[in-house]
N, CA, C and O atoms as CSV, one atom per row, in Angstrom:
chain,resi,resn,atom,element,x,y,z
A,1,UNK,N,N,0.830,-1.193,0.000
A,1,UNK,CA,C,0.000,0.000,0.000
A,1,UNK,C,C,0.871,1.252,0.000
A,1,UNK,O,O,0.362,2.318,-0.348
A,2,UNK,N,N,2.425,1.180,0.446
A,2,UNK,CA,C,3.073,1.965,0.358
A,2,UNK,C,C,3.329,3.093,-0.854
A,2,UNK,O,O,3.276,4.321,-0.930
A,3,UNK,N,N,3.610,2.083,-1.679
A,3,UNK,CA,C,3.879,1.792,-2.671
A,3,UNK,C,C,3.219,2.700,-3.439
A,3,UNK,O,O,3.719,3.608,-4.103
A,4,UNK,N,N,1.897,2.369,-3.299
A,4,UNK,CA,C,0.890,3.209,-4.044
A,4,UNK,C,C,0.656,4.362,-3.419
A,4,UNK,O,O,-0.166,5.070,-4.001
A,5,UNK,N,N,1.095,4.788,-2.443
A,5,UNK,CA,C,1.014,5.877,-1.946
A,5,UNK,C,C,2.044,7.095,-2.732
A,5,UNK,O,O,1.694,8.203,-3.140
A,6,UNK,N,N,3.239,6.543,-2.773
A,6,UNK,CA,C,4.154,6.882,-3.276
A,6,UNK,C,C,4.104,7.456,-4.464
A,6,UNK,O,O,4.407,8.630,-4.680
A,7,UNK,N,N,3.608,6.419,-5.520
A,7,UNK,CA,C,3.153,6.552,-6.736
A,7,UNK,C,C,2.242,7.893,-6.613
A,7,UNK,O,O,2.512,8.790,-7.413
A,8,UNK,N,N,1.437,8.062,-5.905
A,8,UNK,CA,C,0.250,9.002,-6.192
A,8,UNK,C,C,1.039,10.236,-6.052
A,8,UNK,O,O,0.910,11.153,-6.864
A,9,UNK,N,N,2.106,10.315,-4.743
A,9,UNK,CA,C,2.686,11.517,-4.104
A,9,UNK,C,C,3.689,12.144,-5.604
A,9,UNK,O,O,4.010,13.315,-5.807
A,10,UNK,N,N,3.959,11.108,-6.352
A,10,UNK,CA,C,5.105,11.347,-7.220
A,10,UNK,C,C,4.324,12.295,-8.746
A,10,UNK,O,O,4.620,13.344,-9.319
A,11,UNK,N,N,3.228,11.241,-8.939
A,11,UNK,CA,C,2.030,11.982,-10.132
A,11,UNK,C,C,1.714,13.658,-9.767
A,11,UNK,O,O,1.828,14.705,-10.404
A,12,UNK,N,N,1.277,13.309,-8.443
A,12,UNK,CA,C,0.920,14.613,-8.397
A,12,UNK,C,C,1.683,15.587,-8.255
A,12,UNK,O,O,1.317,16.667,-8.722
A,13,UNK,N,N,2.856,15.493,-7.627
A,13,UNK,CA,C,4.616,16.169,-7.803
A,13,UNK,C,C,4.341,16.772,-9.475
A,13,UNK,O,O,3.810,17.755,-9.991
A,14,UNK,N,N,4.942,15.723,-9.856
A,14,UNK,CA,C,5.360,15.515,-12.016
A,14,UNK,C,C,4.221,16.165,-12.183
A,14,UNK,O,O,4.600,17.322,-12.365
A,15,UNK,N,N,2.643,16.156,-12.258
A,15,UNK,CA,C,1.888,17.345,-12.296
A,15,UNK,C,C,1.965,18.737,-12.032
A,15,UNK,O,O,1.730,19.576,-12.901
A,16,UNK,N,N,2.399,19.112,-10.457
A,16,UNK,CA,C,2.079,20.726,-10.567
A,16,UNK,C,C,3.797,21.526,-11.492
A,16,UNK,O,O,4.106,22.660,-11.856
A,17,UNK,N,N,4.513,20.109,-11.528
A,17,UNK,CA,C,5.948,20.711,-12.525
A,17,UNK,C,C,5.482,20.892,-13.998
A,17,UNK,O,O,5.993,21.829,-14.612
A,18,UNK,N,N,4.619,20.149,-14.607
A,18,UNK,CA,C,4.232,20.313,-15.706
A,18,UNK,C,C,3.067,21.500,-15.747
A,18,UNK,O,O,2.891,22.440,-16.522
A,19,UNK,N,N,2.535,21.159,-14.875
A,19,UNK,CA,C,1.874,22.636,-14.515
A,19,UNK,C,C,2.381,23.687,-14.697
A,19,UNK,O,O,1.990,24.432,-15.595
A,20,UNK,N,N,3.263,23.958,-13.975
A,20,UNK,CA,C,4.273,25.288,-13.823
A,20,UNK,C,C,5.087,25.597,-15.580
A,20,UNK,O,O,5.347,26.711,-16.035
A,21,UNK,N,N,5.341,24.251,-16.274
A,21,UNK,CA,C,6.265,24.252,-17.161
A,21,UNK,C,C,4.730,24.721,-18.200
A,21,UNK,O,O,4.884,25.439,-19.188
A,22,UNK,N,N,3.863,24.401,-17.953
A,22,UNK,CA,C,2.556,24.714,-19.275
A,22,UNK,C,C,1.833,26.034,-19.031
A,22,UNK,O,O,0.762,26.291,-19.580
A,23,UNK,N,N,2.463,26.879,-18.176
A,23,UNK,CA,C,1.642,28.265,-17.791
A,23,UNK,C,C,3.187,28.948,-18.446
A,23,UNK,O,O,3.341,30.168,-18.485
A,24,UNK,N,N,3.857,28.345,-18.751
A,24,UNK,CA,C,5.325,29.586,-19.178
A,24,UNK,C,C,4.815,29.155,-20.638
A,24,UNK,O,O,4.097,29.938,-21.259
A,25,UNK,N,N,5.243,27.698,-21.290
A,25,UNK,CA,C,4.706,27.541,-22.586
A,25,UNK,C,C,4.061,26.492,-22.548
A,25,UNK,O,O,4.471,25.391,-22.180
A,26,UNK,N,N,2.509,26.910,-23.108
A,26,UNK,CA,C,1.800,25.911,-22.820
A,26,UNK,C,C,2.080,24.757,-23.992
A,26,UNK,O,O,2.177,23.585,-23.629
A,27,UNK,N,N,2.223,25.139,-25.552
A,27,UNK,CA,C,2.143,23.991,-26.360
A,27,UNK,C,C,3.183,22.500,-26.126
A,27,UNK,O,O,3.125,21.395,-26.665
A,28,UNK,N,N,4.406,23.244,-24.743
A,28,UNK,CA,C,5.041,21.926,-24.729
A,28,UNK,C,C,4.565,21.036,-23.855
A,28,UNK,O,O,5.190,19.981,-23.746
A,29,UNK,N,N,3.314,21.256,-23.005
A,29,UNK,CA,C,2.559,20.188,-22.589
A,29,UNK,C,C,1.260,19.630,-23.201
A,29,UNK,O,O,0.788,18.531,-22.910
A,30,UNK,N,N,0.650,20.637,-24.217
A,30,UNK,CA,C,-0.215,20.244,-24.806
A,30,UNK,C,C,0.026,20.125,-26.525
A,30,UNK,O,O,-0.844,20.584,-27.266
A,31,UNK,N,N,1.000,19.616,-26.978
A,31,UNK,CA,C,1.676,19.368,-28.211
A,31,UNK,C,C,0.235,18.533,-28.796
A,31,UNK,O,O,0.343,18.397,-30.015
A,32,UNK,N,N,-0.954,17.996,-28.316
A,32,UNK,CA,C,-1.192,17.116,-29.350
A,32,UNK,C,C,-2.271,17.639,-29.457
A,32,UNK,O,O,-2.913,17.148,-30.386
A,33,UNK,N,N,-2.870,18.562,-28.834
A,33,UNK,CA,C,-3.853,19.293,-28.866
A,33,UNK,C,C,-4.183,20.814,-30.030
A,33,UNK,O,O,-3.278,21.635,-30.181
A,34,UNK,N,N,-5.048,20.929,-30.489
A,34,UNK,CA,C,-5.038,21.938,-31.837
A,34,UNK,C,C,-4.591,22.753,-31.270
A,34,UNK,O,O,-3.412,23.065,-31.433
A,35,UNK,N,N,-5.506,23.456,-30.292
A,35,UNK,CA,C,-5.562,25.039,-29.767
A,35,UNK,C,C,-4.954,24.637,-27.991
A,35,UNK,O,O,-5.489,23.923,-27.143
A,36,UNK,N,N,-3.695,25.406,-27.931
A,36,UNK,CA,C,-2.935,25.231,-26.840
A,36,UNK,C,C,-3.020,26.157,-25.911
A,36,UNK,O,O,-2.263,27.035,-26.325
A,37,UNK,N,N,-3.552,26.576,-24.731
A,37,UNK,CA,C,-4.053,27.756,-23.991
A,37,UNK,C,C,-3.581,27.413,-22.258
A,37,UNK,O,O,-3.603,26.256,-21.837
A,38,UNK,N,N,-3.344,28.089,-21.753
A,38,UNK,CA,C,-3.100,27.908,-19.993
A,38,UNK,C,C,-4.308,27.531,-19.729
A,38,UNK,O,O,-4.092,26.604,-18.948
A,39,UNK,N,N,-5.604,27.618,-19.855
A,39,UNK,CA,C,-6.750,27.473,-19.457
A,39,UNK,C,C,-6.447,25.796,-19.816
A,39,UNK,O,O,-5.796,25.286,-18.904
A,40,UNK,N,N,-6.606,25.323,-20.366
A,40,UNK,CA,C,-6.314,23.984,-20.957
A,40,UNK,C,C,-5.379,23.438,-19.689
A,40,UNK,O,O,-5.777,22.762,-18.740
A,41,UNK,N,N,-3.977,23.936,-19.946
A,41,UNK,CA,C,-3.473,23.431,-19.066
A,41,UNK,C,C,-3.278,23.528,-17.273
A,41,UNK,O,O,-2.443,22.991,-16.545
A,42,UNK,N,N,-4.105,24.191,-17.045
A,42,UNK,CA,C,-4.442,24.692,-15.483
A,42,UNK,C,C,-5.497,23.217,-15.628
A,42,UNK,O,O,-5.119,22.210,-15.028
A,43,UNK,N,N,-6.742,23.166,-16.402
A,43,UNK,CA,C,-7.660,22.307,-16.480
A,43,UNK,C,C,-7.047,21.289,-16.077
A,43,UNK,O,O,-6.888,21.058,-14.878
A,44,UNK,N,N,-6.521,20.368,-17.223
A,44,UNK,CA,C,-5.614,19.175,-17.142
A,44,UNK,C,C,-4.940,18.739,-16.022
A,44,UNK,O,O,-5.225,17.805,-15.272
A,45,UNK,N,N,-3.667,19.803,-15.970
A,45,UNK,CA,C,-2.474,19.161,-14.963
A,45,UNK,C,C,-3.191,19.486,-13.549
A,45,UNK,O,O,-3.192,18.548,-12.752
A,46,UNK,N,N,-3.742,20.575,-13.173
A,46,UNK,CA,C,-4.331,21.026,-12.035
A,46,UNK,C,C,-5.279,19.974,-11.840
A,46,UNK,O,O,-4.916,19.712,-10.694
A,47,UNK,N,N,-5.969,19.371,-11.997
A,47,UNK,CA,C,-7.465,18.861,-11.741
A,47,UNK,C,C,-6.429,17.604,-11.913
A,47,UNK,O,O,-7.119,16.602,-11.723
A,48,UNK,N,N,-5.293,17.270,-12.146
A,48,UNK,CA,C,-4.913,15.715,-11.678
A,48,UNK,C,C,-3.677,15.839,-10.508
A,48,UNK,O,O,-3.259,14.952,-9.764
A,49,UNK,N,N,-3.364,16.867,-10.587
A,49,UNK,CA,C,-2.300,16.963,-9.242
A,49,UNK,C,C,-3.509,17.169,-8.148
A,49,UNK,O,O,-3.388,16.398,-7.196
A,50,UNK,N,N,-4.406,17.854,-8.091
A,50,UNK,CA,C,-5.557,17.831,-7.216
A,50,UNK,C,C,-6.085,16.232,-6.716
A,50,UNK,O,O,-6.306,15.790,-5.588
A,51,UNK,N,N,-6.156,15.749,-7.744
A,51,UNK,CA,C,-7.133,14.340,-7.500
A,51,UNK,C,C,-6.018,13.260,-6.909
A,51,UNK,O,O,-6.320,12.408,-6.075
A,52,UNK,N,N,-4.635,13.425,-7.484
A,52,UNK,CA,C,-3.881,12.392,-6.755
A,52,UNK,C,C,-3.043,12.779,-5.449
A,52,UNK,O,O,-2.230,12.010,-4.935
A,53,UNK,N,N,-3.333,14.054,-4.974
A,53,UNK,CA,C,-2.894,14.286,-3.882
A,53,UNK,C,C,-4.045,13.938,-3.195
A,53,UNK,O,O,-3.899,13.284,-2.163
A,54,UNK,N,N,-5.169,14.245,-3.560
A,54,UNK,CA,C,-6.305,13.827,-2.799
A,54,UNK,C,C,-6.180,12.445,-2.327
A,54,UNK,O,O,-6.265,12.114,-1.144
A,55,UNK,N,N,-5.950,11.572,-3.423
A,55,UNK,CA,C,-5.844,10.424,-3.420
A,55,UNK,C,C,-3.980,9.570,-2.387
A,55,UNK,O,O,-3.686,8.422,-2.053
A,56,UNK,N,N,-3.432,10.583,-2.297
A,56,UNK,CA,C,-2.446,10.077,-1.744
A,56,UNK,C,C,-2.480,10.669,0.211
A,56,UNK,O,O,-1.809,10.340,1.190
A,57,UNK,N,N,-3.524,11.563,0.017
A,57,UNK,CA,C,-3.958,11.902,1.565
A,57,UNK,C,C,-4.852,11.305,2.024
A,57,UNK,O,O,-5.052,11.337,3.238
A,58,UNK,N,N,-5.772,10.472,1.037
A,58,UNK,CA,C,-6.805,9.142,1.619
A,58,UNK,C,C,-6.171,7.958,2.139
A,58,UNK,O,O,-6.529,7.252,3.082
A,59,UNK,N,N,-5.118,7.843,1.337
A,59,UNK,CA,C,-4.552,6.146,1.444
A,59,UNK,C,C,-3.738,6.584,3.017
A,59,UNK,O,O,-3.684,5.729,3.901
A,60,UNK,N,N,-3.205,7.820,3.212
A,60,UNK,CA,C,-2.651,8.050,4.414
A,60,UNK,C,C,-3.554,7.584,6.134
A,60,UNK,O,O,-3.262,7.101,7.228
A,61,UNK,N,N,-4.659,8.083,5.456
A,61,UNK,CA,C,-5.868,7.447,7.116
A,61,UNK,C,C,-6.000,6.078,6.823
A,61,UNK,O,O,-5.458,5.353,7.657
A,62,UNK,N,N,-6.492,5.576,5.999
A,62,UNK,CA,C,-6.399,4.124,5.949
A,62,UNK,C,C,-5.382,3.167,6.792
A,62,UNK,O,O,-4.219,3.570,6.770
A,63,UNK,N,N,-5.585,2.124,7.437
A,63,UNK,CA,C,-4.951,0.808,8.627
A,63,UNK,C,C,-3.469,0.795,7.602
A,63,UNK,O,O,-3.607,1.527,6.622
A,64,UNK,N,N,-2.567,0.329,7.654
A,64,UNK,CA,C,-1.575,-0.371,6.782
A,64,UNK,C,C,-1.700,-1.852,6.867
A,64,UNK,O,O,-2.489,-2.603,7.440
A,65,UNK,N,N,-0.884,-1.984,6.271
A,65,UNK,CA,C,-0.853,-3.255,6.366
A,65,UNK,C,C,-0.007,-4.290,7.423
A,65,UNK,O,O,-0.135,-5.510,7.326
């Protein structure tokens, strides 16, 4: 369970960096996308560094193993 904790702590890390790296230029995080905008990428990287920190502060109350 560690493990996966880890994992989540690390996504959501590598998220708010790509974050940060797609509000200076956004098309180098959204290369595959037509129309490349910070709004886009606030959307994206934000709303998953959100959800896996969320997700890596749930697995924290949870028993271990």
């Amino acid at each position: 369970m560690d493990s996966v904790r880890m994992l989540c702590k690390f996504i959501s890390y590598a998220s708010i960096l790509f974050l940060i790296i797609g509000l200076i230029k956004p098309w180098m995080m959204l290369w595959w996308e037509d129309v490349q905008n910070r709004r886009k990428v606030i959307k994206l990287y934000g709303i998953t560094a959100a959800i896996f920190y969320l997700i890596y502060l749930g697995l924290g109350f949870t028993p271990g193993a």
